[in-house]
C-alpha positions as CSV (number, residue, x, y, z in Angstrom):
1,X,-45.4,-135.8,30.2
2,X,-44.8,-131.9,28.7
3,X,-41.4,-131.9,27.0
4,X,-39.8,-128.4,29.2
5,X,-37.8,-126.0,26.6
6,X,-36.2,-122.8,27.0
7,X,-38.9,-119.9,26.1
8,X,-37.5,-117.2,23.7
9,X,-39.8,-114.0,24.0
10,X,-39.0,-113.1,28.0
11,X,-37.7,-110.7,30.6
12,X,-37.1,-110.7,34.4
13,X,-39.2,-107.3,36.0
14,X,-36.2,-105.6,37.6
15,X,-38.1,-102.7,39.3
16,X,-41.8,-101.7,41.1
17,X,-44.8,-104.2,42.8
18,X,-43.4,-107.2,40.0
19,X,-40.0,-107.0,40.8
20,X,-38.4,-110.4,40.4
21,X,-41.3,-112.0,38.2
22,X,-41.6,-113.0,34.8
23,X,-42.8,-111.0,31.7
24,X,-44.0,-113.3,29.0
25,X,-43.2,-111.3,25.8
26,X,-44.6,-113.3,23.1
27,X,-47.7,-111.6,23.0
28,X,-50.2,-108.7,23.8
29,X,-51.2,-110.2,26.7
30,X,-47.3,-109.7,28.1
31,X,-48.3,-112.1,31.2
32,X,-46.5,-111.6,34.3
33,X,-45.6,-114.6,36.2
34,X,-44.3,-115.6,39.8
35,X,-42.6,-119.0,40.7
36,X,-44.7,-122.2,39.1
37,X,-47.6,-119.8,37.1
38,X,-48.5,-120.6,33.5
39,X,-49.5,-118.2,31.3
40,X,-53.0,-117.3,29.8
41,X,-52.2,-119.9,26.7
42,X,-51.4,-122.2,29.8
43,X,-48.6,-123.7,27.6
44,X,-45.7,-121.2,29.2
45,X,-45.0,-121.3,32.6
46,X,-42.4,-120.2,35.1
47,X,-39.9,-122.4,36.8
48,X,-40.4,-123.1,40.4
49,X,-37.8,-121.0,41.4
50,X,-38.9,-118.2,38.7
51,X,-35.3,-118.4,37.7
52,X,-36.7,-118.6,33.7
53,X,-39.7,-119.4,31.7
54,X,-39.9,-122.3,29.6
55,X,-42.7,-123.4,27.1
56,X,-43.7,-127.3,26.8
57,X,-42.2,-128.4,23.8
58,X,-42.2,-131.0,20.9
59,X,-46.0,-132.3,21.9
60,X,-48.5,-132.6,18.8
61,X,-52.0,-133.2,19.1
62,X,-52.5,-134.5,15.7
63,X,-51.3,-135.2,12.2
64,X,-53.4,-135.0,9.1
65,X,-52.6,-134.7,5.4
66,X,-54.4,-132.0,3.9
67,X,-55.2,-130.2,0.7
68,X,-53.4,-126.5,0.7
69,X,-57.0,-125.7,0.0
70,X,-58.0,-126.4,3.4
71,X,-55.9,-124.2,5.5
72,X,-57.2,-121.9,3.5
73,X,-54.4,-121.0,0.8
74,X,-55.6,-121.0,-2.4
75,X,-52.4,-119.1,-4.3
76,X,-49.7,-121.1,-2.3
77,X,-48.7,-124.9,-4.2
78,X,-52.8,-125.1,-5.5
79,X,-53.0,-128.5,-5.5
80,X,-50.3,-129.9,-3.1
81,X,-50.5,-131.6,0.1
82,X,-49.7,-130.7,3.2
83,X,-48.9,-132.0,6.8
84,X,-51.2,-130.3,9.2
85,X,-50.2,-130.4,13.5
86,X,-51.0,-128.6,16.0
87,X,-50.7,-128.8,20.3
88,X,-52.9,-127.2,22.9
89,X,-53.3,-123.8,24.5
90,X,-54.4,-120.5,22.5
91,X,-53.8,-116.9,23.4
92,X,-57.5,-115.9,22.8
93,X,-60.4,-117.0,24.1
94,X,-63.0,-117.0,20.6
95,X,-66.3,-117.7,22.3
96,X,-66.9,-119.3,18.5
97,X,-63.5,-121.7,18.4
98,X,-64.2,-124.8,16.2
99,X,-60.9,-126.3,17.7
100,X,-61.6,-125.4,21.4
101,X,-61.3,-129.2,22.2
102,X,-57.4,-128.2,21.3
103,X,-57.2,-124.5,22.2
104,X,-58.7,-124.6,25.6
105,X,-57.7,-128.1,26.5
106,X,-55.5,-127.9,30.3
107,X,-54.2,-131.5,29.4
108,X,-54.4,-133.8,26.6
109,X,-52.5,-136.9,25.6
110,X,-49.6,-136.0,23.4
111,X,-47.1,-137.8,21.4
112,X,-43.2,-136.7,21.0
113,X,-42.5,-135.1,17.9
114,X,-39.0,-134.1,17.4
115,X,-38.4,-131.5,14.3
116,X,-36.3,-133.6,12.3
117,X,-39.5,-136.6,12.9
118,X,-42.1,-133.8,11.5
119,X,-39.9,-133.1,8.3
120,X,-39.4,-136.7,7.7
121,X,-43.2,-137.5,7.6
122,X,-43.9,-134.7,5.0
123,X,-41.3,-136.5,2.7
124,X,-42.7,-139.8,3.5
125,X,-46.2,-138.7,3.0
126,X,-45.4,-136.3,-0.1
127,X,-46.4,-133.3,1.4
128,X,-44.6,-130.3,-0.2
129,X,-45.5,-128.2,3.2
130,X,-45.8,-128.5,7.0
131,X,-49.1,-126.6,8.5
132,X,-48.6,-125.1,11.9
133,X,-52.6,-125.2,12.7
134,X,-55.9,-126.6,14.8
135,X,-54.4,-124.6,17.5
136,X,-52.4,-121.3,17.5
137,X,-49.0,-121.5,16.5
138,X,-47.6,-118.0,18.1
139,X,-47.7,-120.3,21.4
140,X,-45.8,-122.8,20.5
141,X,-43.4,-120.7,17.9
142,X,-39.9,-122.1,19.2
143,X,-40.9,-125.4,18.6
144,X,-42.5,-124.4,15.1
145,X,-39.6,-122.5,14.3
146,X,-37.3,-125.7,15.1
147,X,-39.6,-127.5,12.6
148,X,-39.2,-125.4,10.0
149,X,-35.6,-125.3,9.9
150,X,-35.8,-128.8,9.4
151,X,-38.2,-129.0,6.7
152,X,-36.7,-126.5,4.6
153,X,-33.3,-128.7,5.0
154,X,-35.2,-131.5,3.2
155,X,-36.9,-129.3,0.9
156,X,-40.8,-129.1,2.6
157,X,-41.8,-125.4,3.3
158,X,-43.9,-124.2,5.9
159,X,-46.5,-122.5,6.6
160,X,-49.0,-121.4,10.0
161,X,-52.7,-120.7,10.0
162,X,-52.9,-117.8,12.8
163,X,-54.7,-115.4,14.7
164,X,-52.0,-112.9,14.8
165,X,-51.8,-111.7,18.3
166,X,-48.4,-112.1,18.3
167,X,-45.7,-109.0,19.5
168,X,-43.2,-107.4,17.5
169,X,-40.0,-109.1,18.1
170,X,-42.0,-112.9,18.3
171,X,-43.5,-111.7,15.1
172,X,-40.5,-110.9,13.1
173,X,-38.7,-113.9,14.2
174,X,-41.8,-116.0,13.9
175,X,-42.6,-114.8,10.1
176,X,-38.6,-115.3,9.2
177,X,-39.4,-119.2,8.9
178,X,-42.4,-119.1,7.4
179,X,-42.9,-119.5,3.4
180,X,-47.0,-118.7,3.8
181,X,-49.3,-117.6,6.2
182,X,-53.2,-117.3,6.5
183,X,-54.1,-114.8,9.5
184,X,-57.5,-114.8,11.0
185,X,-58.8,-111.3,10.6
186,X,-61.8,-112.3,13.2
187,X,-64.0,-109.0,13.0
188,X,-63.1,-105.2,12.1
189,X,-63.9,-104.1,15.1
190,X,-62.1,-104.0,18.5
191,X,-65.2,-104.3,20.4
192,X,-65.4,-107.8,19.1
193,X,-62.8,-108.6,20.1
194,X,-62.3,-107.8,23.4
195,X,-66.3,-109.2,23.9
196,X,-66.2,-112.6,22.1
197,X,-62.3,-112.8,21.4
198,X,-60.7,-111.9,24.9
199,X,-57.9,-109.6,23.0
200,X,-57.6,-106.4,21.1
201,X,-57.7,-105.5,17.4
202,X,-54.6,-103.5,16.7
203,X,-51.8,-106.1,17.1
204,X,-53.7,-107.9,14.8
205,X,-53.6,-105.1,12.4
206,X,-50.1,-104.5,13.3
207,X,-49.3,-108.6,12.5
208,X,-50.8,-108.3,8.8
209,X,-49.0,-104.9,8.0
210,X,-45.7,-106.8,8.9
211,X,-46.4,-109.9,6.9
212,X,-47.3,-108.3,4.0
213,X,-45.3,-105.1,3.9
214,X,-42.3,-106.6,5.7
215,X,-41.6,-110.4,5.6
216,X,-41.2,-113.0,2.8
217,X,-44.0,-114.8,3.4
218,X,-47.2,-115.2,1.3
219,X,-50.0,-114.0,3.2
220,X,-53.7,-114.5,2.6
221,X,-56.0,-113.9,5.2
222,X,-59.9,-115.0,6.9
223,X,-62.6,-113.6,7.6
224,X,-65.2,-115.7,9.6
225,X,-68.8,-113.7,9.1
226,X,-71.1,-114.4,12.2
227,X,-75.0,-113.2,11.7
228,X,-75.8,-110.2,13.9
229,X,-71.5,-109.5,14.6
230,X,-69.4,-108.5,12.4
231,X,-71.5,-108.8,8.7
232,X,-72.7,-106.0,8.2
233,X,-72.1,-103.7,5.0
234,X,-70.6,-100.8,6.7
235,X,-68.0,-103.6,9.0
236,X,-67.4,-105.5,5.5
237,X,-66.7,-101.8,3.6
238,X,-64.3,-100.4,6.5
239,X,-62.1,-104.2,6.5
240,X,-62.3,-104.4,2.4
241,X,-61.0,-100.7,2.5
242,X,-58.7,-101.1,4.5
243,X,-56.9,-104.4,2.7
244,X,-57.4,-102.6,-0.5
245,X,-55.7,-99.5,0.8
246,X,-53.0,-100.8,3.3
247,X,-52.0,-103.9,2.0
248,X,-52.9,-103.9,-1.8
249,X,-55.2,-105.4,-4.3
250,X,-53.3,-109.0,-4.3
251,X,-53.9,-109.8,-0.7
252,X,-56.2,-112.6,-1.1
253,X,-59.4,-112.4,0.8
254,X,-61.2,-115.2,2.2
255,X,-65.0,-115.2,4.1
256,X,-66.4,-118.1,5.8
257,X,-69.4,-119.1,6.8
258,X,-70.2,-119.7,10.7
259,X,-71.4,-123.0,12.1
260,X,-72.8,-122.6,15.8
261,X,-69.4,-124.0,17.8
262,X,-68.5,-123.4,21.6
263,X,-69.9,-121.4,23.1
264,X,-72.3,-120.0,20.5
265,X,-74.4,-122.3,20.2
266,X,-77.3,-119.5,19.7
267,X,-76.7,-117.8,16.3
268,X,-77.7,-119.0,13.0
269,X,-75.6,-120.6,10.2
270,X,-74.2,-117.4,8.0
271,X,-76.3,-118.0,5.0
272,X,-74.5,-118.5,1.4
273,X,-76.0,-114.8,0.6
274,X,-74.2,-113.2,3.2
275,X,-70.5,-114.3,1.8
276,X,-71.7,-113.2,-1.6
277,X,-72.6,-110.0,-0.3
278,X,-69.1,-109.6,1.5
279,X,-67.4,-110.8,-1.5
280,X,-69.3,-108.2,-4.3
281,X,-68.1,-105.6,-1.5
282,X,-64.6,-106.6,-1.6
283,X,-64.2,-106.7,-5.5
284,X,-65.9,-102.9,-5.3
285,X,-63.0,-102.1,-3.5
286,X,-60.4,-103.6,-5.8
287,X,-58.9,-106.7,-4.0
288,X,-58.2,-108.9,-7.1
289,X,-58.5,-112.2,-5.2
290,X,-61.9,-112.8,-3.3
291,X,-63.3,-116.4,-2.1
292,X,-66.3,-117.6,-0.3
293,X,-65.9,-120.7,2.1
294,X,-67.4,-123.5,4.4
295,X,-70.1,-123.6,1.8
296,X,-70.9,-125.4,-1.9
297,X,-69.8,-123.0,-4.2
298,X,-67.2,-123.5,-6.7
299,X,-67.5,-120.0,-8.3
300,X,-66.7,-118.5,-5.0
301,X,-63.5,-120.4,-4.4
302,X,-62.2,-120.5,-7.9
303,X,-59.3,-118.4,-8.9
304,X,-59.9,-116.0,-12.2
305,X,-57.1,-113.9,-14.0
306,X,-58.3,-110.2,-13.1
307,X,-56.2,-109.0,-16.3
308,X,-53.4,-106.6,-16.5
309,X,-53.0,-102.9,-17.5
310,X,-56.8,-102.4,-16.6
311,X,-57.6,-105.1,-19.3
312,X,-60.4,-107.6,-17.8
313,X,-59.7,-111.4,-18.6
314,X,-62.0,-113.2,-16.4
315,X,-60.1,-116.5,-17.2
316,X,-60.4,-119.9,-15.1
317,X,-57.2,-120.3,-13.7
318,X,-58.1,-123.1,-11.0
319,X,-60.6,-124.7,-10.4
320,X,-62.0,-125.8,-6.9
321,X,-64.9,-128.2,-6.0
322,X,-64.7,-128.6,-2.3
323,X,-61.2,-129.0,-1.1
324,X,-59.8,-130.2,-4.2
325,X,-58.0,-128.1,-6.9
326,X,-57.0,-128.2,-10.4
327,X,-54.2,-125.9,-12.2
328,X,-56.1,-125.6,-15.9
329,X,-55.1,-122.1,-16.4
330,X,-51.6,-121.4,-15.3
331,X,-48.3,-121.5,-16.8
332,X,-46.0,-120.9,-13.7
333,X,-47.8,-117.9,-12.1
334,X,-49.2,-116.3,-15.5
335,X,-52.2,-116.6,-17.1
336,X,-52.5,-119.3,-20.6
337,X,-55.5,-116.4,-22.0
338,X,-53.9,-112.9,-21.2
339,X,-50.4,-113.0,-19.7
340,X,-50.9,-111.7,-17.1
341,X,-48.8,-112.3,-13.5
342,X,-50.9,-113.6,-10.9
343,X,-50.1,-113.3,-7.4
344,X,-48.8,-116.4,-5.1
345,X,-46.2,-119.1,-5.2
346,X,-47.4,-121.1,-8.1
């Protein structure tokens, strides 16, 4: 059965028609709520007597041990392991979702898992992180933020794998906990997302600007290409110029190839081509850090030095075949060749 906990983001509509319901404030989506509703992420619901809301709690769908490499973070521990969870319930509706088992499951069988449990595993299991993923995290962010206070008291740091449609005040708090983050940057468009996302573009936006500029977290970020939706040159040139430009050359960037999943089952595989494409358009632009994924190609996902004071160095600093990594060019975070700093938590 759901484990009932106190929800954080809320407020009680004191005035006009929705006097006396529930505003979910967590995110975008601000659902209002009367006396037993859930939420859209069906995970946050109302009491009976709409005295509060509450969120169900402390229920995983999963544990796996994963490369770092696999979330993906590829300038965060390269190399380490990390213990990957997740629940049910999303706050977007990705006609694509590879995980919509998860995200748009009403019910599944879950297991207890106390914070203090979670922590204890990654030690056991030699994880140097905890991965809030499969599903989205915002929904469940009391009960990741409980986690994470106790994994950092044994040491393990912790990262999510989002979509970012979270609000302000959830995202601040949400961020505070966190030692990395990979946002899903799903398209550059807003008409995407409102047509095969079921949200909006601009909180998004808003989510990355605050990681990056704002919080202490590392932040990389994803972009899945889809053939015929969001790969074309001019898309790719307006979302590479605006990383370069708003968030700086170190951000690193990360496109992935589509598989048919969900409910698009009628597009093609994004062929190899198309994420080398994307990729020579992001290095035009200056982002430093550029990797192709879900596809064979360990040039793409390798990390080189870029150089320093406009100095090209083009050394191997790790190397990638698949999911695994290999430090061969790194002392701390600088480069063995040149000297130069890289970016990331090394």
């Amino acid at each position: 059965m759901p484990i009932h906990a106190p929800a954080r983001w809320w407020h009680r509509i004191e005035e006009g028609p929705e006097a006396g319901r529930i505003a979910c404030d967590l995110c975008p989506r601000a659902c209002v709520l009367g006396p037993g509703q859930r939420g859209w992420c069906r995970v946050r619901e109302a009491l009976p007597d709409g005295s509060a809301l509450v969120t169900c709690s402390g229920l995983t769908s999963g544990f796996s041990v994963d490369p770092i490499e696999k979330k993906p973070l590829h300038h965060f521990l390269p190399g380490s392991t990390v213990l990957s969870f997740g629940t049910t319930g999303c706050n977007l509706g990705c006609r694509f979702c590879q995980n919509h088992h998860m995200s748009r499951a009403r019910e599944l069988p879950t297991v207890p898992g106390p914070p203090e449990a979670v922590a204890e595993a990654a030690v056991r299991a030699g994880c140097a992180s905890v991965a809030f993923t499969y599903n989205e995290p915002t929904i469940f962010a009391e009960y990741a933020m409980d986690v994470a206070d106790a994994c950092h008291a044994r040491g393990v740091r912790t990262v999510a794998v989002t979509n970012g449609y979270i609000a302000r005040d959830a995202r601040r708090d949400f961020t505070s906990v966190l030692d990395a983050v990979n946002i899903d940057l799903k398209a550059f468009s807003d008409a995407f997302y409102r047509r095969w996302c079921g949200g909006t573009l601009a909180p998004v936006m808003e989510t990355i600007e605050y990681a990056v500029r704002e919080s202490r977290c590392w932040v990389e970020l994803t972009t899945l290409l889809i053939p015929g939706l969001n790969d074309t040159d001019s898309e790719i040139e307006a979302l590479c110029a605006w990383v370069a430009g708003s968030l700086g050359p170190d951000v690193p960037l990360h496109f992935s190839a589509f598989h048919p999943s969900y409910r698009m089952l009628d597009r093609p595989r994004t062929p190899p081509s198309t994420l080398h494409r994307a990729a020579h358009i992001a290095r035009r632009h200056g982002i430093r850090y550029v990797y192709t994924g879900n596809i064979a190609d360990p040039e793409g996902q390798a990390t080189r030095c870029p150089g320093t004071q406009g100095r090209p160095c083009g050394a191997l600093l790790v190397e990638r075949h698949g999911f695994g990594a290999r430090v061969v060019g790194l002392d701390g975070d600088r480069c063995r060749v040149c000297g130069a700093r890289i970016a990331g938590v090394f």
